[in-house]
N, C-alpha and C positions, 0 to 999 in steps of 0.2 A: 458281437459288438465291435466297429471297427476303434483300433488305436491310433493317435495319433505320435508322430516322432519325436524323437528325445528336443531334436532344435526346433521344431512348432512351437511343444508344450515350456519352453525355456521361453521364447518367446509372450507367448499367451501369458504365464505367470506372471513375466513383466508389464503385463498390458493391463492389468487389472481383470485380468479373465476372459478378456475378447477375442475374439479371433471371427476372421471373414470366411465368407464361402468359397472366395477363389483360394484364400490359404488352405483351407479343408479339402479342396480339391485337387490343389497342385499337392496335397501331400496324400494324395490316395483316398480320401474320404468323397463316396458317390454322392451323387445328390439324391438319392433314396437312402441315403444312409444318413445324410442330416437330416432328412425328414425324418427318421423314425426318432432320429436323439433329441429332436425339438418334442414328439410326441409323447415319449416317453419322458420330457422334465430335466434333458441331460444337458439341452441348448437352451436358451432364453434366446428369444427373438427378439433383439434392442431395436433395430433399423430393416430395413432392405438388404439380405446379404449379410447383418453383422448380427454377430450374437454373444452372447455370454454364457463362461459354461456356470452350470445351477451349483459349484462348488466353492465359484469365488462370488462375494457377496456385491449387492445390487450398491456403492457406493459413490459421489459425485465423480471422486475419477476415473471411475469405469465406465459411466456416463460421459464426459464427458472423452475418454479415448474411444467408446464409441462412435460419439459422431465426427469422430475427427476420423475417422476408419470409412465413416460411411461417405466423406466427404473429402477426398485428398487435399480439396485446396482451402475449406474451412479453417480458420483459427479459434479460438478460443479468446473472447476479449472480456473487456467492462469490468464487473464486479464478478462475474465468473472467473477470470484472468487475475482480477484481485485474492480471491479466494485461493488460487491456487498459489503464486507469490507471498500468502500470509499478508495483504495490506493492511492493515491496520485502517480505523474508520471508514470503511463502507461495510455493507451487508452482505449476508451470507446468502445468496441463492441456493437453490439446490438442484437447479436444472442447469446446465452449460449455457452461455452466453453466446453464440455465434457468428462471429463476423463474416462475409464471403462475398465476394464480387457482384455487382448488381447482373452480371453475364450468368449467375449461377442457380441450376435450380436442385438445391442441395436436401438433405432430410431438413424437414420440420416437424416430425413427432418429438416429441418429449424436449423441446429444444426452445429462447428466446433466441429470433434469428433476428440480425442487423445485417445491411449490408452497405456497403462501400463501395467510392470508384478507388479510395489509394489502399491500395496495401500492396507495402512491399517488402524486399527480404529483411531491411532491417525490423520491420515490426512482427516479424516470427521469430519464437524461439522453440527448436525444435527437440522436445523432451523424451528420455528414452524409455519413457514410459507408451510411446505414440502420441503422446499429446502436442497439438502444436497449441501453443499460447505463445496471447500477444506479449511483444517485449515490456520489462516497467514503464515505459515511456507511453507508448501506446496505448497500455494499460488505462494507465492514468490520465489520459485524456479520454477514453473511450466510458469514464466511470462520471464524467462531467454531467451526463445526460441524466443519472441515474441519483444522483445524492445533490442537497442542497447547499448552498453558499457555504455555510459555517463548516459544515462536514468535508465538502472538499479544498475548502483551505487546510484543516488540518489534516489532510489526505497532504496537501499537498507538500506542507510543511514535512511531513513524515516520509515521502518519497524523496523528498530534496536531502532528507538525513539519510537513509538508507541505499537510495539506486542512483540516483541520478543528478547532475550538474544544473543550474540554472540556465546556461546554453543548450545544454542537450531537451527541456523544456519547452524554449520558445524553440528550436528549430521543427520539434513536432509538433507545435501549434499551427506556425506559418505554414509547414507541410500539407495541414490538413485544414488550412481555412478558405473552404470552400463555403460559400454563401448558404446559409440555411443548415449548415452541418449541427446537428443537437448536439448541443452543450459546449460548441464556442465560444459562445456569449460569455458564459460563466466560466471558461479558463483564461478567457481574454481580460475579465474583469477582477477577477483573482490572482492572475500573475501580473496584471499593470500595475495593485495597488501595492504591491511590496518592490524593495528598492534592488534592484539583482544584488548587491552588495552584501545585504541580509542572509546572516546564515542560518540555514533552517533553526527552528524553537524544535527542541528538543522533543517536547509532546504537547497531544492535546490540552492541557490542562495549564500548559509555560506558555501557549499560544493563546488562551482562552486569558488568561490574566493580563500576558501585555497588550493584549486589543483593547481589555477593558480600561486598562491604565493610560491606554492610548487617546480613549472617549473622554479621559479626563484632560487629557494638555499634557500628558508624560509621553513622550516618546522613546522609547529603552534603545539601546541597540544591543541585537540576538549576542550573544555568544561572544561579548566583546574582551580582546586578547589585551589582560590587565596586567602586565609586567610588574611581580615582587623584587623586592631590595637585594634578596639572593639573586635574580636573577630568572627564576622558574616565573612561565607564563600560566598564567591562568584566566579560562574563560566562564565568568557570570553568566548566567541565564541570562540576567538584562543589566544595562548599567548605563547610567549617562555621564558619559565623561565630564562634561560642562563642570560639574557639582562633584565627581569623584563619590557617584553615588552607585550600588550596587546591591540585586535584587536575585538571591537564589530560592526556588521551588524546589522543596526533596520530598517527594517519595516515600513514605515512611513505610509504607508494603516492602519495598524490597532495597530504601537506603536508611532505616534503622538501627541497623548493628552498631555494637560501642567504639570499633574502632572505624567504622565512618563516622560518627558523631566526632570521634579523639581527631580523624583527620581534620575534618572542618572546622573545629574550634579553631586548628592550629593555621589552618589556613586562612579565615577571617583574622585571623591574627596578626597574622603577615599582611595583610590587606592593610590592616589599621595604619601600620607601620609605614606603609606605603601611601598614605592619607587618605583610604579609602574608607567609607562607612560601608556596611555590611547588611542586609535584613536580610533575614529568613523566613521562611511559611512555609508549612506542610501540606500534605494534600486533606490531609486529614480536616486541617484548619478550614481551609478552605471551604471542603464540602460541608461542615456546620456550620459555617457563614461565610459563604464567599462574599455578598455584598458588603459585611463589616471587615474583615481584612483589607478590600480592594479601598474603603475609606481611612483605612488604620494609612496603609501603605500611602496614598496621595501626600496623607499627612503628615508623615516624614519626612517624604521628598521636598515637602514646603519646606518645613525647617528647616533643613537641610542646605538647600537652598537659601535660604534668608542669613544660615551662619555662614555660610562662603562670603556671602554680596557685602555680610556686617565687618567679615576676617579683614 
């Protein structure tokens, strides 16, 4: 049974178990000798030429360094690309996403293939896994086609907090608005309705409250930078300056503990001081009534309002 070399198998490990037929070959392995290792259960025939050895297990980024093997000039995009990044709201495929030249005629077993006229070096990122995926920008335009309005606002809010600029955004919008492209529509009509100024909502759930507050006549602004008496800034979830009114969402899964509870008392404290009113909501709250919170909440903000306009 032929061996393969110490720098192949170094390689292949990293690749999630893949390895090609010209690599097998340029390192001494015949082509009746991968016959027998495919026969024998020892290769896994992924593609044309790419195979997996039966040690490392059958998993999406094997799959997908697959057909980036089977395909030199494939990327990896969409919700595949999201998956691989960790995006937050979109869905988990289990097959690779594949973007490639309309010039290309690449694998299509086991694969959803897209294809494009733009792709270029900035929307590959080249992982040393072998995997080429597309960049978060790309990504995320490329996931527009694939998830509906409400999901990819808060995609997009959550890329705007994690990868990416508001500029770096619309420049790969514009890049890629070509007439009829899926799901421009829906990045064009999701990044027109927020103000570039807006900093991304922290999550789905700080996103999903200030729209609803929004349907009301409240308009918050994100993450607004609310200077204490000390001097230390601090930024609300939502707050309307107008009224010196302010709106945090916490977490209670993982911002529970006594001494975040100890900080924020002390912090709304400092707020007061600074003539700010303070509310809070959990998510907890929330999801046992979000529609009675989001009424609780309007109705502060009225009074609130009416004691400013009364002071």
């Amino acid at each position: 049974m032929p061996t393969i070399s110490h720098t192949l198998a170094a390689t292949v490990a990293v690749r999630h178990g893949i390895v090609t037929h010209a690599e097998l070959s340029a390192d001494g392995v015949t082509h009746h000798a991968v016959r027998r290792l495919v026969e024998r259960g020892m290769l896994v025939a992924v593609h044309k030429r790419v195979y997996r050895f039966a040690t490392s297990p059958d998993t999406f980024e094997s799959r997908c360094a697959a057909a980036c093997a089977a395909d030199p000039f494939a990327i990896v995009s969409g919700v595949a690309a999201a998956r691989l990044w960790e995006f937050r709201h979109t869905w988990r495929p289990d097959v690779p996403h594949l973007l490639v030249g309309h010039d290309r005629t690449p694998v299509t077993r086991g694969v959803v293939l897209r294809r494009s006229n733009v792709i270029n070096d900035v929307d590959v990122v080249e992982r040393r896994d072998g995997i080429r995926v597309a960049s978060p920008p790309r990504a995320w335009f490329d996931c527009a086609r694939d998830v509906d309005d409400g999901r990819f606002e808060r995609l997009t809010e959550w890329v705007l907090d994690q990868h990416c600029t508001v500029p770096t955004l619309w420049d790969t919008a514009r890049r890629l608005q070509a007439r009829g492209r899926p799901g421009l529509a829906r990045v064009k009509r999701i990044m027109e309705a927020r103000d570039d100024w807006q900093k991304p909502a922290g999550s789905g759930l700080e996103l999903r409250v200030l729209k609803a507050l929004e349907r009301r006549g409240i308009r918050l602004v994100r993450q607004y930078p609310l200077r204490l008496v000390d001097g230390t800034m601090i930024h609300p979830d939502g707050a309307d300056p107008s009224i010196r009114w302010a709106l945090e969402i916490d977490h209670v899964t993982w911002h529970g503990g006594r001494l975040d509870a100890q900080y924020d008392k002390r912090r709304d404290r400092a707020a007061r001081l600074a003539g700010w009113q303070v509310e809070r909501v959990t998510d907890l709250e929330l999801a046992d009534g979000f529609t009675v919170v989001i009424e609780q909440l309007v109705a502060l903000h009225r009074q609130r309002a009416a004691a400013i306009a009364a002071a």
